[in-house]
N, C-alpha and C positions, 0 to 999 in steps of 0.2 A: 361605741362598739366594745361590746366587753373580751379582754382577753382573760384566755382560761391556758394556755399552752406556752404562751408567746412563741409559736412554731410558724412559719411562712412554707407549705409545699411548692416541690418544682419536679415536673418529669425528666428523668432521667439521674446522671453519677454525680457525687462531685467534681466539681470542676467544669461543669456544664454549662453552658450562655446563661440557663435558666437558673443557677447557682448565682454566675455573677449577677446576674436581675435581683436577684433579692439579697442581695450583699448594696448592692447600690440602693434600690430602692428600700430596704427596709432594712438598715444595719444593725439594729438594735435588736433582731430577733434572729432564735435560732433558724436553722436550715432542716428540710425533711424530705430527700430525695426519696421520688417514688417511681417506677418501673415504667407507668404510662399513665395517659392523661386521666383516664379514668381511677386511676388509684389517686392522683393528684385531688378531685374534687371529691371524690369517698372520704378521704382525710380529713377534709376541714367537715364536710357533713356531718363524720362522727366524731369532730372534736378530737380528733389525733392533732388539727392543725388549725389553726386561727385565721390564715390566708393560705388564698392557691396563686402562686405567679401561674400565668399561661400565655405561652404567643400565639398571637392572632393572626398576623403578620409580617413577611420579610419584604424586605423594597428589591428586594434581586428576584424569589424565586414565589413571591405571592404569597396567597393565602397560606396558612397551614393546616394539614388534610385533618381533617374530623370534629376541628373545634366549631366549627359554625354550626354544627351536628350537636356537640356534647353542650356548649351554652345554654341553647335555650330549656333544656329538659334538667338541667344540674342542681334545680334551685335554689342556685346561688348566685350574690348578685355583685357585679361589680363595682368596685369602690374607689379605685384609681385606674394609671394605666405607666408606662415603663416603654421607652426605648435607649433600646441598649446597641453602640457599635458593634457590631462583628468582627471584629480583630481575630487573625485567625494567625497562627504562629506555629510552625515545625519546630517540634521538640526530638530530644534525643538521651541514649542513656548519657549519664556525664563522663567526658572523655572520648564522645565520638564525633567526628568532624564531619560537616555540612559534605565534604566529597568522597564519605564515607556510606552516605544512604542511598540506598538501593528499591526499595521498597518504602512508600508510605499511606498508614493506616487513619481513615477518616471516616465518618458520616458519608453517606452518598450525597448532601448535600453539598458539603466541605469540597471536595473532590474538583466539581469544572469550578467553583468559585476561584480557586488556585492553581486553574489548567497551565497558565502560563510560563506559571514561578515552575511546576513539576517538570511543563515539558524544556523548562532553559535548563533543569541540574540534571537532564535524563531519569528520570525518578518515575517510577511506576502506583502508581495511586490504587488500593484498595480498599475497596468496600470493606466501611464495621457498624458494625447495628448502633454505634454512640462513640460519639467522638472521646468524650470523657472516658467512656469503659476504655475506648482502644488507649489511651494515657494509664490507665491503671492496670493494665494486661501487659503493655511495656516494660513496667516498674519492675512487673512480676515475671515475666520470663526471659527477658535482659537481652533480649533478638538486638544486637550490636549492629546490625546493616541495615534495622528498621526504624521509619520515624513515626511521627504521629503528628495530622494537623488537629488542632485544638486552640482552647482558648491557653493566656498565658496561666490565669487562675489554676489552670488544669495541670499545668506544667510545674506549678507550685505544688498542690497537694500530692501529687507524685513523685516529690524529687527527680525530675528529668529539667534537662536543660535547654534552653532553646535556642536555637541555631539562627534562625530566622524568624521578625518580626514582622506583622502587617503584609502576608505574601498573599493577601485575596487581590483579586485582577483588578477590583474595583473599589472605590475608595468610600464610595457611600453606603455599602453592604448594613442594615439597620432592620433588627428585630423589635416588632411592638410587641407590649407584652401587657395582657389586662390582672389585676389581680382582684380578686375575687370573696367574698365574706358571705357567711349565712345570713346574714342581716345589711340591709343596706346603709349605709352611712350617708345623711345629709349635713353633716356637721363643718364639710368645707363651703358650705352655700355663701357666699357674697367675698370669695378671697377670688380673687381674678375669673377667668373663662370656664364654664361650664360645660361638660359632654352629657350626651342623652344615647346611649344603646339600647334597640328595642327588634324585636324580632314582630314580622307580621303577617298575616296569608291574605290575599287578596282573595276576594269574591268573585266569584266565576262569571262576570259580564263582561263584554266587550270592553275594551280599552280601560280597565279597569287599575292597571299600574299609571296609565296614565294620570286618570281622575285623582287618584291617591296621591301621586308626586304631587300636584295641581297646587294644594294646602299649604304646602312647604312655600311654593314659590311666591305664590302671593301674601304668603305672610311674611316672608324676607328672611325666613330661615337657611341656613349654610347645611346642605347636604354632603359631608365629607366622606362619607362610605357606602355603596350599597350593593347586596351583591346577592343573589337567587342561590339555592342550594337544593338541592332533592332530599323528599319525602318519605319513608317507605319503598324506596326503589323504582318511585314516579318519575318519570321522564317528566312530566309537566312541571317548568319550575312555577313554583306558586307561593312561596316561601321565600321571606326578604331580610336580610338580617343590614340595618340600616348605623350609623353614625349622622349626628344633626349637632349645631353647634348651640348650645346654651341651655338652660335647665327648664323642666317640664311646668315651673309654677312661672314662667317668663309669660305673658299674655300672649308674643305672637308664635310661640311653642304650642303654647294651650290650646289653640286655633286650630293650626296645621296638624297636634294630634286628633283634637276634633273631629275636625273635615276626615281624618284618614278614616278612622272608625266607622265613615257611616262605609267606604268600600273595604271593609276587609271582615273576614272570617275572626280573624285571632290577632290581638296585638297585646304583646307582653313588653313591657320596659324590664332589660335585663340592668342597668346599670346607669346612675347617675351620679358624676363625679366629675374633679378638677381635669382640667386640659393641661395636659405636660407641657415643660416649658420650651422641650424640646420638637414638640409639635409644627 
């Protein structure tokens, strides 16, 4: 893959989950926060940016809303993948005390993830369009009774101090995050376990999701993700956006794509790359 930038995009501020994704996974390049997903893969399209981190998925609250939508049409292709803990930590300006907060500002995600922790300190949780922005709106209007849940990164680039560690209810909270290149990269081929993402429309006949799973199973492929999405504002899900364990030149991959092809409309392989260790 050639770089021209060494930039890695992520939606949203610094100090945002998608900040630390590409501080971990790619520390050697710069960072290029962008407003939304779609400016995210605009970016490397037009060479603002070399890679897009994107999460695909949280293990608390599922999928994340529009990417299974933005993937297949982006063309761009996935090249690795990233999971990152969710460590979520109440920040404050420095020199205000944890029974000092009154109010605190998060993601509407952030928020029941640490219903607990809020409602043990009596602490009233408000909605902010980014957890990150609401850390750097802190820094800037110095609200002495308000906190901010965030990452700790976020609490670093802000000068705010953090009161509490690890206050999400649940301990496994894990963002997957795909990252993405104009051109596909096969050059990790024979270093350990291999991923296959591919998006597909089944053909309009009877038991037709069936027949297509069918392929997978008798060729002894591992179907780790699969999951339907809407159309054009079709109620009929027809639209598959899939995860299978091992690479597309694997003989009994070859097969099961095969076999799929003869029941579907459209099948586009978004992404073929290494399996996280952390998988």
């Amino acid at each position: 893959m050639s770089v021209t930038t060494n930039k890695i995009a992520f939606q949203g501020e610094l100090g945002a989950y998608g900040h630390e994704a590409c501080q971990q996974a790619r520390p050697d390049m710069d960072v290029l926060p962008c407003h939304t997903f779609e400016e995210v893969i605009e970016a490397v399209k037009s060479g603002a940016a070399d890679l897009a981190m994107l999460p695909i998925e949280n293990s608390t609250y599922g999928r994340v809303a529009d990417i299974h939508r933005l993937l297949p049409e982006s063309g761009l292709n996935i090249v690795d993948e990233a999971f990152v803990r969710v460590r979520i930590s109440l920040m404050a300006l420095p020199g205000v005390a944890l029974d000092e907060i009154e109010t605190v500002r998060a993601h509407l995600v952030l928020l029941p993830q640490s219903s607990g922790f809020l409602k043990a300190h009596g602490m009233t949780g408000v909605a902010a369009a980014d957890s990150a922005g609401a850390a750097r709106e802190l820094s800037e209007d110095k609200t002495s009774r308000e906190g901010v849940l965030a990452s700790e990164l976020a609490a670093e680039t802000y000068g705010l101090n953090v009161l509490a560690a690890d206050v999400e209810d649940h301990g496994h909270n894990t963002t997957r995050f795909v990252i993405m290149s104009r051109e596909p990269d096969l050059t990790s081929r024979g270093h350990g376990n291999m991923m296959t993402t591919f998006v597909f429309e089944v053909r309009n006949i009877p038991a037709a999701l069936y027949k297509a799973m069918g392929g997978f199973a008798t060729n002894g492929v591992n179907m780790t993700k699969l999951e339907s999405y809407m159309v054009d504002g079709s109620f009929t899900a027809t639209r598959f956006y899939a995860d299978i364990d091992g690479h597309p030149d694997d003989k009994n991959v070859a097969l099961a794509l095969d076999e799929l092809s003869y029941f579907t409309n459209h099948l586009r392989i978004v992404g073929v790359y290494p399996a996280a260790q952390d998988r």
